[in-house]
C-alpha positions in Angstrom: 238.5 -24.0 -195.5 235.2 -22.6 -194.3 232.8 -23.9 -191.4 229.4 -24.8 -192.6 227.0 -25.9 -190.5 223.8 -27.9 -192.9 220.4 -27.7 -191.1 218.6 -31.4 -192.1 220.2 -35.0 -192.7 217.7 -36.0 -195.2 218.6 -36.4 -199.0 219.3 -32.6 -199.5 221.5 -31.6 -196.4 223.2 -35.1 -196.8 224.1 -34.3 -200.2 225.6 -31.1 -199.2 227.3 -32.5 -196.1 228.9 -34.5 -198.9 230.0 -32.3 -201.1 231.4 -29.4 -198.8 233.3 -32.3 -196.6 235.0 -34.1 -199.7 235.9 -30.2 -200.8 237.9 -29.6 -197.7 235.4 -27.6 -195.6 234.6 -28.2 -191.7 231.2 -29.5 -191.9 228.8 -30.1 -188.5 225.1 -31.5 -189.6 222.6 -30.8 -187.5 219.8 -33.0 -187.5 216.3 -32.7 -185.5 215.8 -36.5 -185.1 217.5 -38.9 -187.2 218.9 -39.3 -190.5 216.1 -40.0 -193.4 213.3 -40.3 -190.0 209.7 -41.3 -190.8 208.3 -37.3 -189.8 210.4 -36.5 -193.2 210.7 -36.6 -197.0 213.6 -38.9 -197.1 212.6 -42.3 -195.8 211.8 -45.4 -197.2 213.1 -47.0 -200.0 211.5 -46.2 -202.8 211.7 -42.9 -204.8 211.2 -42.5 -208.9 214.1 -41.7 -210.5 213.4 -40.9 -213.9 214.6 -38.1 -217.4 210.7 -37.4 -218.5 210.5 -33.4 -218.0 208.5 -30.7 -219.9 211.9 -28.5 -219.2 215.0 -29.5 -221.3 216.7 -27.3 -218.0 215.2 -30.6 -215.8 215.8 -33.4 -218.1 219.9 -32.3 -218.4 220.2 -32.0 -214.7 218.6 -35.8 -214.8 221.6 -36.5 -216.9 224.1 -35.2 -214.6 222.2 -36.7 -211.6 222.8 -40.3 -213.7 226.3 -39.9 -213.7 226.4 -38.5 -209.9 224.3 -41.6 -208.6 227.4 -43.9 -210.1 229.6 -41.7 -207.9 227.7 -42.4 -204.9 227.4 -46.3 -205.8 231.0 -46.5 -206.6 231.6 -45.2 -203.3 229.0 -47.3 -201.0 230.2 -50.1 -202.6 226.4 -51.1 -203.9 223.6 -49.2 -206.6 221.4 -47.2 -205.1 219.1 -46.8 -208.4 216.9 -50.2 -209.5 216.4 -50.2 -213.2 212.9 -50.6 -214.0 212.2 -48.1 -216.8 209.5 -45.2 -216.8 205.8 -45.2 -218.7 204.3 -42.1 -219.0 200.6 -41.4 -220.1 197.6 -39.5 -220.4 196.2 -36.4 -222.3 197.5 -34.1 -219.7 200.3 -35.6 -219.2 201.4 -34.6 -222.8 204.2 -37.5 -223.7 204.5 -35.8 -227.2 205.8 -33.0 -225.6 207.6 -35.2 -223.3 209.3 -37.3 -226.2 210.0 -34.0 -227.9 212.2 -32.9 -225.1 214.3 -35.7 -224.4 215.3 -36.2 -228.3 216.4 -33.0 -228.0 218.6 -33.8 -224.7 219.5 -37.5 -226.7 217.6 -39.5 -224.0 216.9 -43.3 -225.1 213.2 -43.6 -225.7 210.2 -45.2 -227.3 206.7 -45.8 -227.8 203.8 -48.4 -226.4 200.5 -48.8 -227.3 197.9 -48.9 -225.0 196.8 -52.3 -225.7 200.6 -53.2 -225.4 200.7 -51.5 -222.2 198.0 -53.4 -220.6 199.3 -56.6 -222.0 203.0 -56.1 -220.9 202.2 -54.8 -217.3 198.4 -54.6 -216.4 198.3 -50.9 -217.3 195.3 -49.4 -219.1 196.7 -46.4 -220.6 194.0 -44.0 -221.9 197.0 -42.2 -224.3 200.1 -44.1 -226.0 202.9 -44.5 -223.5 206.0 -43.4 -223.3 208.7 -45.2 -222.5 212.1 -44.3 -221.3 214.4 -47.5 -220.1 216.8 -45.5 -218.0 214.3 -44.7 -215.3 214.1 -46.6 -212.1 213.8 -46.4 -208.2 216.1 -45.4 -205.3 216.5 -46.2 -202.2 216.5 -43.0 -200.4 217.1 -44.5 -197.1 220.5 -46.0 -198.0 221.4 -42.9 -200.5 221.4 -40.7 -197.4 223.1 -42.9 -195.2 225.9 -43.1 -198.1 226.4 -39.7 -198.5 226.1 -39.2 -194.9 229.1 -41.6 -194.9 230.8 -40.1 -197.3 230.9 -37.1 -195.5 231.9 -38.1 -192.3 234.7 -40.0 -193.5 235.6 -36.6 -195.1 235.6 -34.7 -191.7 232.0 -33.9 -191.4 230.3 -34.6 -187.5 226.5 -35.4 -187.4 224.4 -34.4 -184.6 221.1 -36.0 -184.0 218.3 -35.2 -182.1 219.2 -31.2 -182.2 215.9 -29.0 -183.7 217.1 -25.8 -184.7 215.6 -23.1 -182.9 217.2 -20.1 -184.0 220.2 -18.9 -186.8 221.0 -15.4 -185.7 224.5 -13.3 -186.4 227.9 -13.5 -185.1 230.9 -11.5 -185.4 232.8 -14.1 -187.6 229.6 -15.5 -189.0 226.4 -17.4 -187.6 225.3 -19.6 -184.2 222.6 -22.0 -184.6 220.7 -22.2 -181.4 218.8 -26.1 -180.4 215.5 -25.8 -179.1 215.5 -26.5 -175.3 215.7 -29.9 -173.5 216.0 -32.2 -176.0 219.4 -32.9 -175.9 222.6 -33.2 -173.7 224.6 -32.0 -176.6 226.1 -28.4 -177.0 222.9 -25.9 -176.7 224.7 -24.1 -179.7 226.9 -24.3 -182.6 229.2 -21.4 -184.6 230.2 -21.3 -188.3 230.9 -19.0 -191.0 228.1 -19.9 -193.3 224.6 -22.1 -193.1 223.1 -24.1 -195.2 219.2 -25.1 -194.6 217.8 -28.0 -195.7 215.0 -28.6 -193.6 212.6 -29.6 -195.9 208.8 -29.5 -194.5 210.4 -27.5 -191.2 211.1 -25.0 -193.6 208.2 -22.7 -193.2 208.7 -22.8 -189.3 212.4 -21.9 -189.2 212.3 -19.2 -192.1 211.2 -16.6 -190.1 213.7 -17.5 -187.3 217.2 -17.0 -189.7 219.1 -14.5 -190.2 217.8 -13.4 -193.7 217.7 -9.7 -194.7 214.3 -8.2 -194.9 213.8 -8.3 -198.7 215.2 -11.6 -198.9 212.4 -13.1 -196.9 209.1 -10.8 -198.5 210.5 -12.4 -202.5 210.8 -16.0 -201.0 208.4 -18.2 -202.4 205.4 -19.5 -200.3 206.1 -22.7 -199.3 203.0 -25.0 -199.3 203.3 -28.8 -197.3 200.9 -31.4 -198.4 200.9 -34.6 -196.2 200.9 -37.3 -198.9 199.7 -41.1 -198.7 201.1 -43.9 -200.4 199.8 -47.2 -200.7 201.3 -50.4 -201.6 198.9 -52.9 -204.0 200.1 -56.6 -204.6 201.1 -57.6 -208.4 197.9 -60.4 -209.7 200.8 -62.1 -211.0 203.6 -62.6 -208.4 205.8 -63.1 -211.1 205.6 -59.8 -212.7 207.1 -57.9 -209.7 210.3 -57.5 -211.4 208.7 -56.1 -214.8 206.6 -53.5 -213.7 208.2 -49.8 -214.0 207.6 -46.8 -212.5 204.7 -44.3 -214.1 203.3 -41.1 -213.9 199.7 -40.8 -215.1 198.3 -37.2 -215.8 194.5 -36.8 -217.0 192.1 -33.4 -216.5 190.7 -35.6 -213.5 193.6 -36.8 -211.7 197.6 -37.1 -211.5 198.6 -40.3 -210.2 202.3 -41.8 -210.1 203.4 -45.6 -209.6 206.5 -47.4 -208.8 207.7 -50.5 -207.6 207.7 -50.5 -203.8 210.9 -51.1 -202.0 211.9 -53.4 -199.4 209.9 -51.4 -196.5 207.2 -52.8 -198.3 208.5 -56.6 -199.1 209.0 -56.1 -203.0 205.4 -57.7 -203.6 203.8 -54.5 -204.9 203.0 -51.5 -206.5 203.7 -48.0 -204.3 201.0 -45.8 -206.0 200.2 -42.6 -205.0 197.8 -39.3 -206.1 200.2 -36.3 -206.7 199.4 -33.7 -204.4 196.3 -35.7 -202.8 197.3 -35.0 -199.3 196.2 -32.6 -196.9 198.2 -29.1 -196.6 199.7 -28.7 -193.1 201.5 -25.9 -191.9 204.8 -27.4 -191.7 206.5 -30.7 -190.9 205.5 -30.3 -186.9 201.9 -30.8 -188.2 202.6 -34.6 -189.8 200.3 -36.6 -187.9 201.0 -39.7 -190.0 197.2 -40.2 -190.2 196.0 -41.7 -193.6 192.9 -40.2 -195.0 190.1 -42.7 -196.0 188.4 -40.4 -198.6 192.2 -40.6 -200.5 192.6 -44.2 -200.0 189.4 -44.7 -201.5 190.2 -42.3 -204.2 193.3 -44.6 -204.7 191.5 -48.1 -204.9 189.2 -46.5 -207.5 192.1 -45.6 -210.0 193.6 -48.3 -209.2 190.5 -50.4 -209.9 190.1 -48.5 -213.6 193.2 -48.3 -214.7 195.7 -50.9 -213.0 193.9 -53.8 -213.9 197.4 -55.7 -213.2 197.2 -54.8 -209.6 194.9 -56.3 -206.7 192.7 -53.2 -205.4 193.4 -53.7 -202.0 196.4 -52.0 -200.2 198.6 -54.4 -198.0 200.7 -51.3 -196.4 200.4 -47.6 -196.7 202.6 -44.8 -195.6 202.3 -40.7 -195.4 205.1 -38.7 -196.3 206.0 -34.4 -196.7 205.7 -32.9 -200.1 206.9 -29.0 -199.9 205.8 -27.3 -202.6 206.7 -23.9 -204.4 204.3 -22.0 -206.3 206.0 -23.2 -209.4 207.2 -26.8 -208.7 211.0 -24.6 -208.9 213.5 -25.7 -206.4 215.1 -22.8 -204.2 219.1 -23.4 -204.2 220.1 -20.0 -203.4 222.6 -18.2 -201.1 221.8 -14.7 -199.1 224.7 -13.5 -197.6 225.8 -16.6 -195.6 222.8 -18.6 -195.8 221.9 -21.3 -198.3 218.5 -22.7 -198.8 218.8 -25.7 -200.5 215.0 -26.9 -200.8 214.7 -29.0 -203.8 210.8 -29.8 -203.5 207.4 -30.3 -204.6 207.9 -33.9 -205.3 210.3 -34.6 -207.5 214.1 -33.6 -205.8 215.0 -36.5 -204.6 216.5 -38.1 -208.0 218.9 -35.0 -208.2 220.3 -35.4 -204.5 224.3 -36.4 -205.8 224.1 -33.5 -207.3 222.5 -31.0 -204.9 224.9 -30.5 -203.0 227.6 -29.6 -205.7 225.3 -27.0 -206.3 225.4 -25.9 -202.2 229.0 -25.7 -202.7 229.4 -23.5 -205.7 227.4 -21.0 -203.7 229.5 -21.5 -200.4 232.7 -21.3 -202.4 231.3 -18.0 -204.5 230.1 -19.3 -207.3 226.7 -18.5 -208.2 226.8 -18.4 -211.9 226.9 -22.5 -211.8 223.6 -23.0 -210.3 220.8 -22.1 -212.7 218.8 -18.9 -212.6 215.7 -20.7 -212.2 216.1 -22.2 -208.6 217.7 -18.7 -207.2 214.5 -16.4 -206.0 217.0 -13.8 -204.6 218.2 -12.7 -208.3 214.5 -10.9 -208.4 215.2 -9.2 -204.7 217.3 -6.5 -204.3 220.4 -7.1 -202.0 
């Protein structure tokens, strides 16, 4: 058994408090506010869960996420995934390519039209659509508090309201170090190894771990956008349940679409512009401030090519994209320290199986996560 402390209760660190608990280790999570909080990337209800993926490497981790989210769903009792299916369109989006890819990986799929498109949902598609049926929406909200459940039942302890400060070096290991007087609890914790999955507080606390020198000049700059999302009501009330999730990809704009959870009553479309927000330096910079030209931006597309949709938002939220230069996760291990930042947009359909990834590399065994998400391979140790 090991001592792990996880940095971060959103999807990511919940998944790996998850994993390492069930597996017998002595897990604390240490959490700067609250679990899946508002200032994160883990709140709400509504993420896209979906197997369309220019990499065959993505789409077969979708595959195993699949079978990890019945795990989870199993185990809390109720599904955390909605069915709704997944449309995707638009030159530069490339669905041939798309389609090419998951035949390969055997993923159901099929062809629409864009006049059956526009018919079937109030979509007007400027390419054929493809359509994958085994797409859909979680509930990231209640995902995290599952796993988090999971993991406390296993052993694991969750501290709230504790911001990280500091990792530094101990004899037997490391000693994570709260920022001062924001808590009654202990001002510091000890463990063997860390894992950090602080998400948009990344960039703040990188500089402030233990990491060796040349581990820290080949990590990959980190880039937070503060996103908006805004709900639009359905025309036709009674299509709420037909309408999928979509991602829209042209030389002008990349937009994506799903059907907005129960923070937003069920009565609408969540649609958002892919990397529309403004870049922050970190997490402590989220004002949760919507931007009016991006709204408007949003209306307009929505106006052209959502013809289904009523172009005027009812609800609107901001949330922390935290992009690498690539749109790579980094799931890598240095020493004792594991980042597990699975960003830029698209993690949080992976999360049952992120943190069997988190421990392979706390139990020694890099060679099961793939080369891709491990910047450290390049840097010399």
């Amino acid at each position: 058994m090991t001592s792990v402390i996880v940095i971060g209760a959103g999807l990511a660190g919940s998944s790996a408090a998850w994993r390492l608990a069930e597996a017998g280790h002595d897990v604390t999570v240490l959490e700067r506010g609250t679990p899946a909080n508002a200032l994160g990337s883990s709140h709400g209800s509504a993420r896209i869960f979906r197997y369309a993926y220019p990499s065959r490497t993505y789409v077969d981790l979708v595959v195993r996420a699949a079978a990890g989210w019945d795990v989870l769903a199993a185990a809390n009792g109720a599904p955390l995934v909605t069915p709704t299916g997944a449309a995707d369109f638009g030159a530069t989006r490339d669905p041939a390519h798309l389609a090419d890819v998951l035949a390969d990986a055997g993923v159901e799929h099929s062809w629409i039209t864009a006049s059956d498109a526009r018919e079937r949902w109030g979509i007007a598609a400027d390419t054929d659509v493809l359509w994958h049926p085994d797409a859909g929406v979680i509930d990231a909200e209640r995902a995290v508090e599952a796993m988090l459940a999971q993991a406390v039942a296993a052993g694991a302890r969750v501290v709230t309201d504790w911001p990280v400060a500091s990792v530094t070096r101990t004899a037997t290991g490391y000693r994570a170090t709260r920022a001062p007087g924001t808590t009654d609890a202990p001002a510091s914790f000890d463990a063997e190894q860390v894992v950090v999955a602080a998400g948009g507080w990344l960039p703040d606390l990188l500089d402030a771990l233990a990491l060796p020198d040349g581990y820290r000049a080949g990590f990959p700059e980190l880039e937070v956008r503060q996103e908006q999302a805004y709900h639009f009501p359905y025309r036709d009330p009674s299509t709420a349940g037909a309408w999928p999730t979509f991602i829209h990809k042209s030389p002008e704009i990349q937009v994506y679409g799903l059907p907005g959870g129960r923070d937003a009553d069920h009565r609408g479309q969540k649609v958002a512009e892919y990397n529309g927000g403004k870049r922050i330096p970190s997490a402590a910079h989220h004002d949760q401030v919507v931007d009016p030209a991006n709204r408007q931006r949003v209306i307009e597309y929505v106006e052209q090519y959502l013809p289904g949709l009523v172009p005027e938002p009812y609800a609107e939220t901001t949330c922390l994209f935290t992009n690498t230069p690539d749109e790579d996760f980094v799931i890598d291990r240095v020493e004792g320290i594991t980042v597990l930042s699975p960003c830029s947009g698209h993690g949080a359909k992976f999360a049952p199986i992120l943190g069997s990834f988190v421990l392979d590399l706390v139990e020694d065994r890099p060679d099961e996560v793939p080369v891709l998400f491990r910047p450290g391979l390049a840097v010399a140790r």
